[in-house]
C-alpha positions in Angstrom: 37.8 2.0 41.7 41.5 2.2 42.4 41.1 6.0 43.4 38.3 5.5 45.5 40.3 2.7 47.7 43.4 3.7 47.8 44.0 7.4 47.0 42.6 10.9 47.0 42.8 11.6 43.1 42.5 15.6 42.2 41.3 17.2 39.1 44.5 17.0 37.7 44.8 13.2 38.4 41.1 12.7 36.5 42.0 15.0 33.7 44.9 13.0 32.9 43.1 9.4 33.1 40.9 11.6 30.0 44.3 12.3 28.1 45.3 8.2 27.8 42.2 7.6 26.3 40.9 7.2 22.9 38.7 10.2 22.9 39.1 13.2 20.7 39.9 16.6 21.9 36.2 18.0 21.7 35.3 15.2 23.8 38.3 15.3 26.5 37.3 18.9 26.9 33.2 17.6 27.5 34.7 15.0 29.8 36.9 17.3 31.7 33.9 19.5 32.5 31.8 16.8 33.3 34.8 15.7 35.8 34.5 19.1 37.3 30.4 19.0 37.9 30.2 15.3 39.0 33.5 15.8 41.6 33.7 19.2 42.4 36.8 18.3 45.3 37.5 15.5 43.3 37.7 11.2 44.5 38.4 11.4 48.5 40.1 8.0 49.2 37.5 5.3 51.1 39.2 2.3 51.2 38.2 -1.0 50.6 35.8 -2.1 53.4 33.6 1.4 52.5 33.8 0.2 48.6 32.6 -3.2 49.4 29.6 -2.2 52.1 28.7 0.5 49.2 28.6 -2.0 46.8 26.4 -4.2 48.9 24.0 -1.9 50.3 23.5 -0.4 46.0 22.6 -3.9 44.9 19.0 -3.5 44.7 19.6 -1.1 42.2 19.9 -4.3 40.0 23.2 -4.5 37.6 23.4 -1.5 37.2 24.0 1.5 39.8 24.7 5.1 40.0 27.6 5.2 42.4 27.6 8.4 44.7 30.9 8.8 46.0 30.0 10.6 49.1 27.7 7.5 50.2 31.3 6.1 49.8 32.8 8.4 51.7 29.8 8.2 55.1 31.2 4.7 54.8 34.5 5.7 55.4 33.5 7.3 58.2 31.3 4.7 59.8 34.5 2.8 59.8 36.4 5.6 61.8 32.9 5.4 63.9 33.2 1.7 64.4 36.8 2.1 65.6 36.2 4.8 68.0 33.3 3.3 69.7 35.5 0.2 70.2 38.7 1.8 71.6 36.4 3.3 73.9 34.3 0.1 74.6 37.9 -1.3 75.4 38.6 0.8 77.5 35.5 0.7 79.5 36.3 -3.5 79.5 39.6 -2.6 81.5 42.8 -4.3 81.6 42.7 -7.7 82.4 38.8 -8.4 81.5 37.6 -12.0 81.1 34.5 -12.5 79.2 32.2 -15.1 80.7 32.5 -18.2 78.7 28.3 -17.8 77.6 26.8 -14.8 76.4 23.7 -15.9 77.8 22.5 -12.9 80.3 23.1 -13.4 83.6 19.5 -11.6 85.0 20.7 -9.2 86.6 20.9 -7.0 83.3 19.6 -3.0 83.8 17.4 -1.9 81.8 19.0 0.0 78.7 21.5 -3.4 78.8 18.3 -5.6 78.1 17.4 -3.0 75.6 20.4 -3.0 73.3 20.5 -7.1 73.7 17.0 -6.9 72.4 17.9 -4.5 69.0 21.1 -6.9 68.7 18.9 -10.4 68.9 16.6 -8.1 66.4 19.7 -7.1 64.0 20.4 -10.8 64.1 17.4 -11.6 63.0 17.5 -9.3 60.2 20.6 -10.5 59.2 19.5 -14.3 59.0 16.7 -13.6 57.0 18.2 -11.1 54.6 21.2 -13.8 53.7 18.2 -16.5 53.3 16.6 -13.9 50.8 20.1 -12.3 49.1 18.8 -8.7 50.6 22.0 -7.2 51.0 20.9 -3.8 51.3 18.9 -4.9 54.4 21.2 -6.4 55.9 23.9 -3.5 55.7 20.6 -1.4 57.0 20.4 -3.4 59.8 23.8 -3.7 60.7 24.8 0.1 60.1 21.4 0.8 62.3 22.5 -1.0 65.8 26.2 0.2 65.1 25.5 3.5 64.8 21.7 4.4 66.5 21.7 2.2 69.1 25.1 1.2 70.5 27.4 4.2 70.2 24.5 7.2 70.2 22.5 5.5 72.9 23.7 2.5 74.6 27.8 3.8 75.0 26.1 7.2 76.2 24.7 5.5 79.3 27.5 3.2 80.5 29.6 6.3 80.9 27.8 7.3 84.2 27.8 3.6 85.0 31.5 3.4 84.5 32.4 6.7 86.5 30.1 5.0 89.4 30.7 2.6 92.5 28.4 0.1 91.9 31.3 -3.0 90.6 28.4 -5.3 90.0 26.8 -2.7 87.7 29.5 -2.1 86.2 30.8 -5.8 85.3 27.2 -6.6 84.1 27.8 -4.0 81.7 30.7 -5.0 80.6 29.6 -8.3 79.9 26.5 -7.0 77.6 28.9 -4.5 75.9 31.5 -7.4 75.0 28.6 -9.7 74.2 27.6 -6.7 71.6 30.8 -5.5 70.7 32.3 -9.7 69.5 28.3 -10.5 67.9 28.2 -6.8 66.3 31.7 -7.3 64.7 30.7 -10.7 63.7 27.5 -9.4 61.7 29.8 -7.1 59.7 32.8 -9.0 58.9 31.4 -10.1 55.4 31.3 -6.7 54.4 34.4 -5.5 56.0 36.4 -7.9 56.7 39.5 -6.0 57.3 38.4 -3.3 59.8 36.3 -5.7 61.3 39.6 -8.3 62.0 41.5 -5.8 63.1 39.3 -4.6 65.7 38.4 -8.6 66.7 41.9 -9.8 67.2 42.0 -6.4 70.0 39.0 -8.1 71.6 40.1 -10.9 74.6 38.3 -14.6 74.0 35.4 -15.9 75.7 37.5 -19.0 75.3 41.1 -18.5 74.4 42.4 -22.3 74.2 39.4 -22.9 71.7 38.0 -19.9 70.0 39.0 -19.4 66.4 41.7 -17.1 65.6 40.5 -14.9 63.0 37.2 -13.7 62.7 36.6 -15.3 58.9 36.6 -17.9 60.0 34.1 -17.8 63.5 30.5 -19.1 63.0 27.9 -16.0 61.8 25.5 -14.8 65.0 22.1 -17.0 64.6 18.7 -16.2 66.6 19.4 -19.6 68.5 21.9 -17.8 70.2 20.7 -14.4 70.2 17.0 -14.7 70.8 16.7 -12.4 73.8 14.2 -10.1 71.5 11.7 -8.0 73.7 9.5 -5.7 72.0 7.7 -4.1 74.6 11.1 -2.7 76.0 11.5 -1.8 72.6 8.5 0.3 72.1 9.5 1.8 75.5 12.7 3.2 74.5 11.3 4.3 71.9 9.2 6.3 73.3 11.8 7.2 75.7 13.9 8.2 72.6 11.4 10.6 71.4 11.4 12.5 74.5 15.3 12.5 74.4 14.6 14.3 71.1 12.5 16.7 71.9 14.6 17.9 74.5 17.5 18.0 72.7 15.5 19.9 69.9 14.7 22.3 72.7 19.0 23.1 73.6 19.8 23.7 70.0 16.9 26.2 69.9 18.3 28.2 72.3 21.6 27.5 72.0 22.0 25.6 75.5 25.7 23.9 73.7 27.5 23.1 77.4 24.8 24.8 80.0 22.4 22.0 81.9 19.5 22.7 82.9 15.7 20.9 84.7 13.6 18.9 82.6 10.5 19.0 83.5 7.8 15.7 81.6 4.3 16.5 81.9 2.1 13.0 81.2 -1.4 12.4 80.7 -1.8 9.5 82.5 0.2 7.2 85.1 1.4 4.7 82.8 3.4 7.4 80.6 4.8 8.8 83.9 5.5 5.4 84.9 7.6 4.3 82.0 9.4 7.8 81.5 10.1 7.3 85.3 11.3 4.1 84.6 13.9 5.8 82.0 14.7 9.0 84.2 18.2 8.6 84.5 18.8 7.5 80.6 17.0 10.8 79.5 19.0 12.8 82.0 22.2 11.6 80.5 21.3 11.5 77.0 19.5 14.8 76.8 22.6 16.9 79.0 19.9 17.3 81.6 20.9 18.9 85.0 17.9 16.1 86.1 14.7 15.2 85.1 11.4 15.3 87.1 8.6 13.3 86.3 5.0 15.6 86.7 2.2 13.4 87.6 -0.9 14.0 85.5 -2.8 17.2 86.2 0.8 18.7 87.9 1.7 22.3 86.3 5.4 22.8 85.1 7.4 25.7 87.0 7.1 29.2 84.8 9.7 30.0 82.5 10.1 26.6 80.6 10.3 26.2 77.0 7.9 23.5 75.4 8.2 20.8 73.0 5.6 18.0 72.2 7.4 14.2 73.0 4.0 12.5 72.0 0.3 13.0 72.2 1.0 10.9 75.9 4.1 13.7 77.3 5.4 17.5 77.2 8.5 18.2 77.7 9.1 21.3 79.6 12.9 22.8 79.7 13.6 25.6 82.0 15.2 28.7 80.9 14.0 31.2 83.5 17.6 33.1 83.5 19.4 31.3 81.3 18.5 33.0 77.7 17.5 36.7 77.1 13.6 36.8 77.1 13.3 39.7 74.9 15.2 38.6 72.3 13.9 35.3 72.0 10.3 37.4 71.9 11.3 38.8 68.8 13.0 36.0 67.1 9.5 34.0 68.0 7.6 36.9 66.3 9.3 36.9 63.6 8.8 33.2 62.8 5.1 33.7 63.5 4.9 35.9 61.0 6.5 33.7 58.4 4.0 31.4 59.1 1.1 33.5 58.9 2.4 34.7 55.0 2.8 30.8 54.3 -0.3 30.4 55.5 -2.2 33.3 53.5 -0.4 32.3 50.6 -1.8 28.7 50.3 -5.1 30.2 51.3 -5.0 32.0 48.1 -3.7 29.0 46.3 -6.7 27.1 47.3 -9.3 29.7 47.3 -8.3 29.9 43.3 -11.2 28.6 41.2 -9.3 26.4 38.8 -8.0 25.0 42.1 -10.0 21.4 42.5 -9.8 20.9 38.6 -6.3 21.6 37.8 -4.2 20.7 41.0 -3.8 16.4 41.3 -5.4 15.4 44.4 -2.2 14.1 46.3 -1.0 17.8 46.1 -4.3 18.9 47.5 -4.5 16.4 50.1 -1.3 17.7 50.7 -2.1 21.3 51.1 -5.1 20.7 53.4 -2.9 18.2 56.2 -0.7 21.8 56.3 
């Protein structure tokens, strides 16, 4: 445990752990090769808050647990995540910023704020319930969830436009959801890393400095009485919006779009799916490096030379490439995977069409083969 918290610990460090020991030389020599398999680049140093959220989130493997260092090691750099994603939310407070003395929202909240006040009130209420039932995996799933899906890949995404705009009232309301996120966020996670999580509270200014606690052991745990701004149709909605976010983006890395924006084009079935990606326009032009995003009503056409990807069984997303890839080549590497497809497909034709087939193959692995 020592050389997971505190130091990277090489071969040379294990094999001589092996050489104070009471084992014999056949067995050093075992152990030294198992060292080898089971840390090919040896122990990377973690630290303790990655130890002690490990530890947590492996206990319902029961006593005993097979410790994966790298899971260790993801923890490690969740940490450097969390402390990113608040130097930048710092900075997007500005110097000087006075959080209101109530987290209470204030109504004039956009959209994607009410959102991530929603997943927060819901990763409280994950939280409560898992301490009520000692499910401290699913409370480390909950709290690693907002932390890393929600506030920094979505929610930070789309205050940067706000931020670099002139709307001041936008922009303070923003502020106040992403310190009321940032203090109830730390708060969640302070049992399982206490010293990141201090460290990064004591940068935070106070709602109410003459009063507050001053360490963050010792400030009351987020409750659903406070948080309880939960709204699950906003929810699905993002959702949905999220999927079309990844479709797009699926699209880019297909054709290699890494830095060059370009139209997005949704094509919905009916008027309440254009509605609600309407609704979201300007969070899927951000998120998905979009030069801008237009909204087809239903029975509208998308402009020739887009590439397509499937959002939902409700929207299409349409990118366009017209003079942005070579066609040609893209022709060929499109042919190419068709005809992978077509040999998978004769194969487990074959496979099926066998006559020992329905007796000797177990029915999951048939059900299986016919959903391909």
């Amino acid at each position: 445990m020592d050389a997971v918290i505190t130091q990277t610990l090489r071969w040379e460090g294990l094999h001589a752990q092996l050489l104070d020991s009471n084992l014999d030389s056949a067995e050093i020599e075992r152990a030294k090769q198992g060292q080898k398999y089971d840390y090919p680049s040896g122990i990377p140093e973690c630290g303790t808050d990655a130890l002690r959220f490990a530890l947590c989130a492996y206990t319902s493997q029961g006593r005993d647990i097979n410790l994966d260092v790298n899971r260790i090691l993801g923890y490690r750099h969740f940490c450097n995540k969390l402390w990113n994603a608040t130097k930048f939310a710092i900075r997007g407070l500005g110097d000087g910023f006075q959080p209101p003395p109530s987290p209470k929202p204030s109504g004039t909240e956009s959209l994607v704020d009410q959102w991530i006040l929603s997943r927060l009130s819901h990763a409280v209420e994950l939280c409560g319930t898992g301490f009520q039932a000692y499910d401290f995996p699913g409370i480390t799933t909950a709290i690693y969830n907002f932390w890393l899906y929600e506030l920094c890949d979505v929610y930070l995404e789309c205050l940067k436009p706000v931020f670099a705009g002139p709307d001041e009232a936008a922009i303070q309301t923003a502020r106040n959801v992403l310190y009321t996120c940032l203090d109830a966020g730390l708060r969640l996670l302070s049992p399982f890393m206490p010293f990141v999580t201090e460290e990064l509270f004591q940068r935070l200014p106070r709602r109410s400095p003459s009063s507050d606690p001053p360490s963050i052991c010792v400030t009351s745990y987020p409750t659903t009485e406070q948080y309880c701004w939960r709204n699950e149709g906003l929810d699905h909605t993002v959702d949905f919006t999220l999927s079309v976010v990844k479709a797009a983006r699926s699209l880019r890395a297909d054709y290699n779009l890494t830095k060059t924006k370009t139209d997005c084009y949704l094509q919905c079935l009916d008027s309440d799916t254009a509605e609600a990606v309407l609704r979201c326009s300007n969070y899927i032009r951000t998120l998905s490096s979009s030069k801008q995003v237009l909204v087809l009503q239903p029975g509208k056409a998308p402009p020739p030379g887009c590439a397509v990807a499937i959002a939902s069984d409700r929207c299409t997303v349409h990118l366009l490439l017209k003079g942005l890839i070579d066609a040609e080549k893209e022709v060929s590497k499109l042919a190419g995977k068709k005809a992978e497809l077509q040999k998978q497909i004769q194969r487990l034709r074959e496979r099926i069409d066998s006559p020992d087939y329905a007796t000797k193959v177990p029915p999951k692995v048939q059900e299986a083969d016919a959903s391909k």
